[in-house]
N, C-alpha and C positions, 0 to 999 in steps of 0.2 A: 850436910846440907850445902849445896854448893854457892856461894857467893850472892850470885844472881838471886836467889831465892833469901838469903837472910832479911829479913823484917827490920826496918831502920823508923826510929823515930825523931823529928824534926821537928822543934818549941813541942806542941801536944799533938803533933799530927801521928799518927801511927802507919806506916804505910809496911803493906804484906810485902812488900819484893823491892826491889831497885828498878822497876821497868816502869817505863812512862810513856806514853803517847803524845806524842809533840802537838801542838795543836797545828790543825790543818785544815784552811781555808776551801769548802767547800762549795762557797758560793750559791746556797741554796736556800737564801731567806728573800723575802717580798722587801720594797722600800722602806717597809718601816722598822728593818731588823731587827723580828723579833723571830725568835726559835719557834720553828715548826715540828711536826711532831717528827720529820725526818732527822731532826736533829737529836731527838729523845733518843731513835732506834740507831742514827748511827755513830754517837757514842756510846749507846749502854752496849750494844757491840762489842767492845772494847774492856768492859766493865767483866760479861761472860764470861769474856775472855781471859781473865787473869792479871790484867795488868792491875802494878800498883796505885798507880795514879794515871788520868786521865786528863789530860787538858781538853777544854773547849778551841774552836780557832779563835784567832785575836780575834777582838771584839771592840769596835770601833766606840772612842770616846766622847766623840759628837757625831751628828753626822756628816758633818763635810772632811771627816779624818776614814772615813772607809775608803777601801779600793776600790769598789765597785758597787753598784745599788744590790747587789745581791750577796752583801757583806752583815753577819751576825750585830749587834753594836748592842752597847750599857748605859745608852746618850740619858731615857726615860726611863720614867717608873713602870710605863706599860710593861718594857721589856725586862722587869725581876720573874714577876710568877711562870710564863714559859722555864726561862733559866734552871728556877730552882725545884721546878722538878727532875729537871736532869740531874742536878746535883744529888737530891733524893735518890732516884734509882741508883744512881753509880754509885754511893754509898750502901743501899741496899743490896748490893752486888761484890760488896768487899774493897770497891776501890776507892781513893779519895779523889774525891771531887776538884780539879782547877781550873781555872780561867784565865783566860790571857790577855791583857789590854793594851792597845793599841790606837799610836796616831799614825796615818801614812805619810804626812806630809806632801814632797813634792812628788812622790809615787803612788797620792791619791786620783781617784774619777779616770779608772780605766776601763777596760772591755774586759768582761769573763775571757780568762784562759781561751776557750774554745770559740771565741771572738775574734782573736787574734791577738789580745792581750798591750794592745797599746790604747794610748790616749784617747778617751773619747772624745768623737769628731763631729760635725755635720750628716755624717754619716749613719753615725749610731741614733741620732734624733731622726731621721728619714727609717731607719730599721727599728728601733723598737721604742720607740718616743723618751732613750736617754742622751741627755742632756749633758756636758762639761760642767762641771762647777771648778771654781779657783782653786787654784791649790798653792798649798805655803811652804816656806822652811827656814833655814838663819840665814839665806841669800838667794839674794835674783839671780842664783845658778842650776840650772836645769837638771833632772836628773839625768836623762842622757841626750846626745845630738837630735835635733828636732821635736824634742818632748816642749812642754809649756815652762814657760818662766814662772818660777813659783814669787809668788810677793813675798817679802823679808819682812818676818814677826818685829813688829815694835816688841817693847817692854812691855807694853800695856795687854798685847795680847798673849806674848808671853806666857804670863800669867794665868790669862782666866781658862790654858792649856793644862796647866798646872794644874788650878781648879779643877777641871774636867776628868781629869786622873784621880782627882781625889773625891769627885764627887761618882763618878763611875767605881771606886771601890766602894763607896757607901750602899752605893745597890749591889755590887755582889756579896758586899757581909750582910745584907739583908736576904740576899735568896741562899744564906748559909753554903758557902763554899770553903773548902776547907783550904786550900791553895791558890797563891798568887803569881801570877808571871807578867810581868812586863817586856813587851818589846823592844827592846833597845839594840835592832840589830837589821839587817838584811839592808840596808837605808832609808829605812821609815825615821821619822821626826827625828827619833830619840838621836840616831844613829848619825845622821846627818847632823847634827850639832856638832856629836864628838870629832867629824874628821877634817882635818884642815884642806880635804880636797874640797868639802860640799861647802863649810862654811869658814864665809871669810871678812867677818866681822869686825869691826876693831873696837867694840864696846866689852859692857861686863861679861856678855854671851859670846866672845870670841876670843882671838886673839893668842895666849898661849893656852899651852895643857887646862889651867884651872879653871881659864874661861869657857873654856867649849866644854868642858866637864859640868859645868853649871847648872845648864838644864835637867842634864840624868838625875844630876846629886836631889836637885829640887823635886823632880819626879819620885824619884827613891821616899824621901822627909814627907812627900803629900801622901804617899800611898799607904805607906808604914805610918800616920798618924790616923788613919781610917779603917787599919786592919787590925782585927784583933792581937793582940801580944801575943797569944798560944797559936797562933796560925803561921807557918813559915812563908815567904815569898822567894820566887825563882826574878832570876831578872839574864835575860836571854840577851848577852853578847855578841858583836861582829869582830871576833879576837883580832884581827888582821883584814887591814883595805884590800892586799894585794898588789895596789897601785904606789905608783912611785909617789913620794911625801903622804903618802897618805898614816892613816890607823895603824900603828902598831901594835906587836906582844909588850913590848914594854908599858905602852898606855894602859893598857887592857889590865895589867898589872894594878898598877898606880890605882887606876879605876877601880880595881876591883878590893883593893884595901879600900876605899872611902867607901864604898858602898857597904863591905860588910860593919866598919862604925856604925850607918845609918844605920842597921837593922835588917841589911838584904839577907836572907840564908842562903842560898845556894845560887851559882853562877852558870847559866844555861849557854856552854860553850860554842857557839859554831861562829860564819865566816860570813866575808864580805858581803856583796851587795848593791856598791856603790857604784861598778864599774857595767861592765857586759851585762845583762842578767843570765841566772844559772838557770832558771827555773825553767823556761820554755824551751832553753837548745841544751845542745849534748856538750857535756866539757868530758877528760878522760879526768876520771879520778878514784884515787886507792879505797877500799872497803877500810872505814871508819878514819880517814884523813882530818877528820878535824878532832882526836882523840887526845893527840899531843897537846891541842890548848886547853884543853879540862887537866891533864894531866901535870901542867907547869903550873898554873892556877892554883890548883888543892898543894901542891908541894910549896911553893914560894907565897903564898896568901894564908896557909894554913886556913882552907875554907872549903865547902864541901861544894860539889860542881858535878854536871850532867852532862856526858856526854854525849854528839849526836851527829848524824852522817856517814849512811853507808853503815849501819850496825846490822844484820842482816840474820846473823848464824847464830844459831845458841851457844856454842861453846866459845866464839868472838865475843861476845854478851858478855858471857861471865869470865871470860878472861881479864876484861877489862875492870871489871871490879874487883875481882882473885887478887889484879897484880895493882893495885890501889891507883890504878889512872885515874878514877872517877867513881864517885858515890853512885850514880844512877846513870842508866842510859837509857835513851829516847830516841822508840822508832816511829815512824812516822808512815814511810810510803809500803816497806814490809807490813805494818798492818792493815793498809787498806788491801794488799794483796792477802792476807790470814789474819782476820781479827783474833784468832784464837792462836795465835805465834805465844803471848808467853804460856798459858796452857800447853803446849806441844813442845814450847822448849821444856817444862819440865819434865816430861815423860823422857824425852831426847838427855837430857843430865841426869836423870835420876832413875828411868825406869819404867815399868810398867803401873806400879804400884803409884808415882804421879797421878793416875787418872784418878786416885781416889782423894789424895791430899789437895791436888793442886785443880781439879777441875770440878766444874760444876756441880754438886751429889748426882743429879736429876740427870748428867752425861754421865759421868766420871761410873756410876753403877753399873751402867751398859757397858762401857769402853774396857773394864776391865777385866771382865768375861769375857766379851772376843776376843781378845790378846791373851785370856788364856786359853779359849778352844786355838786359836792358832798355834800356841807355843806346844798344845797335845798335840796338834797336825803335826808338825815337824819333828818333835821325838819321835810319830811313828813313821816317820815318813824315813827318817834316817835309824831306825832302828831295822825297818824293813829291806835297806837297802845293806845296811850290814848283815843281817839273815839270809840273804841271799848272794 
């Protein structure tokens, strides 16, 4: 059995394989975010498909913490019963169920990707009647050149953020999700606490390491006192600012011992965020470059960790867990191009005989007939050519 494919289990979760689907903002719900049935069919996608677990995209914890009015969110109770039917099917389908929650902070109330993906302006009120709302973080520092000044969280509001995390896990243990992940990365809220570029505090929320750790850790304690004990949580990483004084591997370190005391399971590795954004333009960068920080992590934290960025090839896949970089890895843009990538990679590692283990019965019965009328085509095809 090759790596990739051994079955790992996590507090009670049981998951088939080490593949995960990153959650991935789609952008494809109304104002009041709640899951529409696109969202049933284009996770359970995913589900067909093989993979072990399935995250949702983050999911906004109020609504003035989404990135865009057409951001999924856990703010009401409206928004459990869409949810947990998805979480049904993808269990129904062999996968476990997870969910991702998320504040944006100062990189809230923007335009859809295909908008142009900055601040909504005057403009977007004249094109499709959205409107700017406030946006927050641990300082009146913008996230980048010409963006809005976000307002600096008192204490007081702080907290009912805090809240909000803990009250948005009580509705996805209500719509039975099996898996938690927190954002704490890309420079949403979380993330902007931790780095001494975005926040520059001189209260209990700032100032050195423990103070800008503050937030996460509280987020960590709110979330893991509202999720059940038998259920693991992920908590998604920006290992490295990139930027000068910025986020380090050392922090990340530090960080990630105190999160697993709280009760974090697994450390969802990737990178910055803070600086240029990665998402909209081109950077040149190596297949699975952010590998190395799940891989320092589970070695120096003795804690199990996801890797993710640029995973792409089956046998890159399970290399990475063959050679114990990383308990799991997480593709993301690969399966919106093949939701059926790990289905395929097991045939690709293991075989033909894959289509019957690893895919669907209702496929897997079909696929593995033609793959043997093909393998008879070619015995005679080369048997012919040696007779002659």
């Amino acid at each position: 059995m090759p790596a990739l494919f051994a079955p790992y289990d996590v507090r009670g979760v049981s998951l088939r394989n080490r593949i995960v689907i990153s959650p991935l903002q789609e952008y494809a719900a109304g104002r009041d975010g709640v899951a529409r049935p696109f969202h049933l069919v284009h996770l359970g996608r995913f589900a067909l498909g093989g993979a072990g677990l399935v995250f949702t995209e983050a999911l906004a914890v109020s609504e003035d913490a989404r990135l865009t009015y057409s951001d999924l969110g856990i703010w009401t109770d409206a928004q459990i019963e869409p949810l947990a039917r998805i979480a049904e099917f993808l269990r129904e389908q062999g996968a476990a169920a997870g969910a991702q929650l998320i504040h944006a902070g100062r990189k809230a109330s923007v335009q859809r990707p295909w908008h142009g993906y900055e601040p909504l302006s005057e403009r977007d009120i004249e094109a499709r009647d959205e409107a700017p709302w406030p946006v927050v973080g641990p300082s009146a520092e913008s996230a980048l050149p010409g963006w809005p000044t976000p307002s600096a969280l008192n204490v007081d509001a702080i907290k009912r953020i805090v809240e909000n995390f803990a009250a948005s896990t009580r509705r996805l243990r209500k719509a039975d999700f099996d898996v938690l992940n927190v954002h704490g990365a890309h420079g949403y809220l979380v993330h902007s606490f931790l780095s001494p570029v975005s926040n520059v505090r001189t209260d209990e929320y700032g100032g050195d390491l423990q103070g800008r750790m503050r937030f996460a850790l509280e987020v960590a304690d709110a979330v893991r006192s509202e999720w059940p004990a038998d259920r693991p949580i992920f908590y998604r990483l920006s290992c490295v600012d990139d930027l000068e004084g910025g986020w380090s591997m050392d922090d990340t370190i530090m960080l990630a011992r105190k999160l697993k005391e709280r009760g974090m399971d697994v450390i969802d590795a990737s990178s910055r965020g803070l600086g240029r954004r990665g998402t909209p333009v081109v950077f040149p960068r190596a297949p699975g470059f952010q590998v190395p920080y799940a891989e320092q992590i589970r070695c120096e934290v003795d804690m199990p960790t996801c890797a993710v960025g640029l995973i792409t090839e089956p046998d890159q896949a399970n290399a990475i867990v063959e050679a114990g970089q990383a308990d799991f890895v997480a593709i993301g843009r690969e399966a919106l191009r093949n939701p059926n990538w790990p289905a395929q990679a097991a045939v690709e590692l293991m075989g033909a005989q894959a289509y019957e283990s690893h895919w669907q019965p209702r496929w897997g019965w079909w696929l593995v007939r033609r793959e043997a009328s093909l393998d008879a085509f070619r015995s005679a095809s080369v048997q012919e050519s040696s007779d002659g």
